[in-house]
Structure formats: structure tokens, C-alpha cells
Phi, psi and omega in degrees: 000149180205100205227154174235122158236116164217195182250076191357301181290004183257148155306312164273010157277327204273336170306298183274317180294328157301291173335303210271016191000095189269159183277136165319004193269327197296112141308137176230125178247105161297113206278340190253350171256350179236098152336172160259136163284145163319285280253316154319310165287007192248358215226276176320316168328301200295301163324329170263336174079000147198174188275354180288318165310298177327296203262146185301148179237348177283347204277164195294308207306325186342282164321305168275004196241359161079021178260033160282351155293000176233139157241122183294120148217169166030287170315286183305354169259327167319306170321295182299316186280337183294321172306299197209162182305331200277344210259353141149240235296170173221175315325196149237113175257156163264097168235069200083256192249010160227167195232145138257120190231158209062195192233082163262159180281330143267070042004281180284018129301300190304285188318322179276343171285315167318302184297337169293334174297313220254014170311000000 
């Protein structure tokens, strides 16, 4: 499989997936206008080894909602990404059996060494 869940409206999803010239082969899921699925996000889970890896700690709800101040777990980021879009990180790209996620300058190292893998 080779899926992009970002946010049609951020600049650096849109940023990076042009940088990254992904190929027609990419499903790109806009996360605010086609939700995550549980079935999706259990899927990103297994590939990643957790929903704590999935979620943003930059996102404003973050803030407002004081849960750097809770202690989160495993369930509460499952919940949290499920709930609402922002909590998260972005991009997530899919590229078989591997994920990459956010937007760092490695990440998007890693992710152009993989798509060079699969020419």
C-alpha cells in the first residue's frame, strides 16, 4: 500500500508531498475531509509500534485541552487522534510496510530513501 494522510490546508504536507513527487500509485487522504478510521489508524499503530508515535504534542488542542499535564496513554492517544484531526502528526505517509511520519528533515530523508528503493 502506498497512502499520504495529511491536511489538504497545511502548508507543509503540501510542501512536502510535492518535494517528495509522489507517484500516481499514492492514495492522498485528506484527514479533515475523509476522517480516520479505528481500522486505519490500527494499521498505522502496527507499523509504527504506537498511537504515542502517531500523535502531535504541537497541536493547539494540545494546549488547550492541558494534556501535557495528564498522564496519556496507549488508549488516550487512540482516542485523541480519533476524536479529532489536529492530534495527528502529519504527514503520515505509508509506503508498503513502512511508515513515516511527520514532517523532520529526517523523516523526509528516510521517505525519499524508501520511494528510491521501490523505482
Amino acid at each position: 500500500m502506498k497512502k499520504v494522510f495529511y491536511l489538504k490546508t497545511c502548508n507543509t504536507c503540501n510542501r512536502i508531498i510535492k518535494e517528495l513527487n509522489l507517484s500516481s500509485e499514492f492514495i492522498l487522504q485528506d484527514i479533515k475531509s475523509e476522517a480516520i478510521t479505528p481500522e486505519q489508524l490500527d494499521e498505522m499503530k502496527v507499523l509504527s509500534g504506537s498511537y504515542e508515535a502517531l500523535f502531535s504534542k504541537r497541536a493547539k488542542l494540545y494546549k488547550d485541552k492541558d494534556l501535557k499535564n495528564k498522564n496519556l496513554i496507549e488508549r488516550d492517544f487512540k482516542h485523541y487522534i480519533l476524536e479529532h484531526y489536529t492530534f495527528l502528526s502529519r504527514p503520515v505517509i505509508i509506503i508498503n510496510d513502512s511508515i513515516f511520519i511527520g514532517s523532520s528533515k529526517k523523516t523526509i530523508e528516510a521517505t525519499k530513501l524508501a520511494l528510491q528503493k521501490t523505482t
